[in-house]
C-alpha positions as CSV (number, residue, x, y, z in Angstrom):
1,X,0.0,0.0,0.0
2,X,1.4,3.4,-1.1
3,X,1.2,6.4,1.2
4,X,1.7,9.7,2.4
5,X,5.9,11.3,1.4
6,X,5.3,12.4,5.5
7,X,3.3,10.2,7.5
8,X,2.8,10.4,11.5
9,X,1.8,8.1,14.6
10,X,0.6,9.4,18.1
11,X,1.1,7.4,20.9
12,X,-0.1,7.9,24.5
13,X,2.5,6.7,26.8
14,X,1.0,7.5,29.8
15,X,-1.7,4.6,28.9
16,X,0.0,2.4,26.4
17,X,-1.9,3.3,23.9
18,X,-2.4,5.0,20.1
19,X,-4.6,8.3,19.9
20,X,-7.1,8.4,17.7
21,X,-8.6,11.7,16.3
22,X,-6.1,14.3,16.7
23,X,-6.4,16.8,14.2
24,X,-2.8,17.2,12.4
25,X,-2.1,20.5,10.0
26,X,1.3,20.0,7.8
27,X,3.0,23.3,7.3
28,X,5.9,24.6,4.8
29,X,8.1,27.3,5.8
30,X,8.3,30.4,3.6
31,X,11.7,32.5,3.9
32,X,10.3,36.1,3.3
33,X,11.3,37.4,0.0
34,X,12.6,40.4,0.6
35,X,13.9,42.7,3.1
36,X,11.4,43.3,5.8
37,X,8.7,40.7,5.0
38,X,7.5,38.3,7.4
39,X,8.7,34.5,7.2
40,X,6.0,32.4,7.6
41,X,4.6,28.8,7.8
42,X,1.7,27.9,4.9
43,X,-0.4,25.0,5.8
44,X,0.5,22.5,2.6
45,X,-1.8,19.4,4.3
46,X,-4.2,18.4,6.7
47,X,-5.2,15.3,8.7
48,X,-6.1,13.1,11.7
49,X,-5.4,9.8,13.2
50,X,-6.8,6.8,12.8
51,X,-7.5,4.1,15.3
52,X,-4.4,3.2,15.2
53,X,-2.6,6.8,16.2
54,X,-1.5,7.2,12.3
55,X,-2.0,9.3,10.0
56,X,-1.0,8.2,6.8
57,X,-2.8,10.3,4.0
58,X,-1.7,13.8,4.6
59,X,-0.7,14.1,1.5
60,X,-1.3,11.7,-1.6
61,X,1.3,8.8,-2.3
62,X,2.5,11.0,-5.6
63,X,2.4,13.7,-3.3
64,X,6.3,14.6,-3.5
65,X,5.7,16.8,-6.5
66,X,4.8,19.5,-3.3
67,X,7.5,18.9,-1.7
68,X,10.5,20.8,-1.7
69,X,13.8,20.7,0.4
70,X,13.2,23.2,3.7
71,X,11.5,23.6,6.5
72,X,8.5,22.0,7.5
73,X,6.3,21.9,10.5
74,X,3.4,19.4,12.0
75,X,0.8,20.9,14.3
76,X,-0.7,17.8,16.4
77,X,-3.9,19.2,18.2
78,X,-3.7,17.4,21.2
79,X,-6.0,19.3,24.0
80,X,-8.8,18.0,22.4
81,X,-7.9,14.4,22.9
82,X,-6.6,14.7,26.8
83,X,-10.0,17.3,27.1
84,X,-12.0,14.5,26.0
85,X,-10.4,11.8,28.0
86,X,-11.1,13.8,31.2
87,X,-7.6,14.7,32.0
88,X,-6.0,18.4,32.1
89,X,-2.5,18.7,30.1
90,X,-0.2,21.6,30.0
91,X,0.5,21.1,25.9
92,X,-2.7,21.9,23.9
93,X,-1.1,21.5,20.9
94,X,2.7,20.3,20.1
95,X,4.8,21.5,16.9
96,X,7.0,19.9,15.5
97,X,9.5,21.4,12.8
98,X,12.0,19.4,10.7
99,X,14.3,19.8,7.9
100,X,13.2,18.1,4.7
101,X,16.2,17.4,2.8
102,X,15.8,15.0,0.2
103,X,12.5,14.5,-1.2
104,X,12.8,11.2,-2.6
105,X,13.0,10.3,1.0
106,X,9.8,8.9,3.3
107,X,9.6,11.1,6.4
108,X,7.9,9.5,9.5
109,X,7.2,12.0,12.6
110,X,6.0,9.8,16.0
111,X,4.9,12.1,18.9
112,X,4.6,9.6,22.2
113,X,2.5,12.2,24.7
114,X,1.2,12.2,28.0
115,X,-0.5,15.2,29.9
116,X,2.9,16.8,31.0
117,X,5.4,15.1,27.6
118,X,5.9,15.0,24.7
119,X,9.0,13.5,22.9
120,X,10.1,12.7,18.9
121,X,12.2,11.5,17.0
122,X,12.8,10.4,12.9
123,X,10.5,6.9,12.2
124,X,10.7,4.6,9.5
């Protein structure tokens, strides 16, 4: 099965468990142009988890053509998941920025949370 260039996986390690439904936005980084502009994040992609804390469809499997070497940044909206679960959590949402160098390459971005974490690292 062919997916996503950037894929991502949520786990709860407070519990043990993948999170489902948390809302993830993929950004790219814009360098101002010229002297005085403002550098900026786009959103490129949007997505959520699935029962199984991934989210694999943010963008299509051809979806490198959108891609370009930089700066990119995933937005995991996780209040909404510890609000529903009944539990207060100091991080309502965590971002996480990477450098995209080679596009031919498959980027996988795991966030393992729990109310008062988070932590990351480069996935295959």
């Amino acid at each position: 099965m062919s997916k996503s260039p950037i894929t991502c996986h949520v786990l709860d390690t407070s519990i043990g468990r993948p999170v489902e439904g948390v809302a993830i936005r993929l950004q790219e980084f814009q360098p101002a142009s010229e002297e005085g502009a403002v550098e900026i994040f786009s959103p490129l992609a949007e997505g959520v988890t699935d029962s199984d804390g991934r989210c694999t469809n943010l963008l299509t499997p051809g979806g490198r053509e959108l891609l370009r070497p930089g700066l990119y940044k995933i937005i995991f909206r996780t209040k909404e998941y510890f609000d529903k679960t009944e539990r207060p959590s100091l991080y309502p949402w965590v971002e996480i920025t990477f450098d995209l160098q080679n596009t031919a390459e498959h980027y996988h971005i795991p966030l393992l949370i729990s109310p008062f974490s988070f932590t990351t690292y480069r996935g295959s």
